[in-house]
C-alpha positions as CSV (number, residue, x, y, z in Angstrom):
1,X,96.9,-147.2,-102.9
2,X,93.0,-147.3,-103.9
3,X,93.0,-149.9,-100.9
4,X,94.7,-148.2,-98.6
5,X,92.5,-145.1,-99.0
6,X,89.3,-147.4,-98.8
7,X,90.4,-148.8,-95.6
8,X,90.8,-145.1,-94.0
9,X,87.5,-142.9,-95.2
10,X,85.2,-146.2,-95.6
11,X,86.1,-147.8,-91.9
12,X,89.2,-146.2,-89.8
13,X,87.2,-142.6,-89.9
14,X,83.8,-143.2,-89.7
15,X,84.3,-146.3,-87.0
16,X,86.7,-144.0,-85.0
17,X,83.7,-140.9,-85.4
18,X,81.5,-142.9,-84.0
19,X,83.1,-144.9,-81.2
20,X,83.8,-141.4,-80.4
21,X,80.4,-140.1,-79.7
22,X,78.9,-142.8,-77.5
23,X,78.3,-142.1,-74.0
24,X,81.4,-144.5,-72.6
25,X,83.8,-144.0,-75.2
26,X,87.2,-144.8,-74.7
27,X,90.4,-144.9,-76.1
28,X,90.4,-148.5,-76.7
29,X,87.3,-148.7,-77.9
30,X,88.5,-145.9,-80.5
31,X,91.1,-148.0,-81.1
32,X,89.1,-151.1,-82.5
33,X,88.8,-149.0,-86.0
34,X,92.7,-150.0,-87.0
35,X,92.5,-153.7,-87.0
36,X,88.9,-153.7,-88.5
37,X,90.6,-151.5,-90.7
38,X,93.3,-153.8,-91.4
39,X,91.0,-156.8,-91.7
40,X,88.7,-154.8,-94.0
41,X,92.2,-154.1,-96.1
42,X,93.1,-158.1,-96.3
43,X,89.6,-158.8,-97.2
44,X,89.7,-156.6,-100.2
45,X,93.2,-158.1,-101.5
46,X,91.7,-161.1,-101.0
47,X,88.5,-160.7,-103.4
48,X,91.2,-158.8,-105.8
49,X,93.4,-161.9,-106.0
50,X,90.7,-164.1,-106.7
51,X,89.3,-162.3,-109.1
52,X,92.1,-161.2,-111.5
53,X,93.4,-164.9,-110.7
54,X,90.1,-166.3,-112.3
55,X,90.1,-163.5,-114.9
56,X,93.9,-164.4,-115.7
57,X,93.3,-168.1,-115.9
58,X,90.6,-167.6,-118.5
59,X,92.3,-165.4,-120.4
60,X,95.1,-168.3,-120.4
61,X,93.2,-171.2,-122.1
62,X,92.0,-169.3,-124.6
């Protein structure tokens, strides 16, 4: 959930705000915010996984 709200008011808002106000905006180029949004989303998962992987593997050989 904490991911998913990340993704929305960190990139998908401000990226759509401001593709919005330059002089040529578009609709595609409003678009671009939901897949940098997405790929914002699977880089986050990914540095949680590694993490709490590590974190979980040291907490195992002890």
């Amino acid at each position: 959930m904490v991911q998913g709200l990340l993704q929305v008011f960190l990139v998908r808002l401000p990226f759509s705000f401001f593709m919005s106000i330059q002089p040529d905006a578009s609709l595609r180029h409003i678009g671009y915010a939901a897949p940098l949004a997405t790929a914002f989303g699977i880089l986050i998962n990914a540095v949680y996984l590694l993490y709490y992987r590590k974190k979980y593997l040291a907490a195992k050989r002890r």
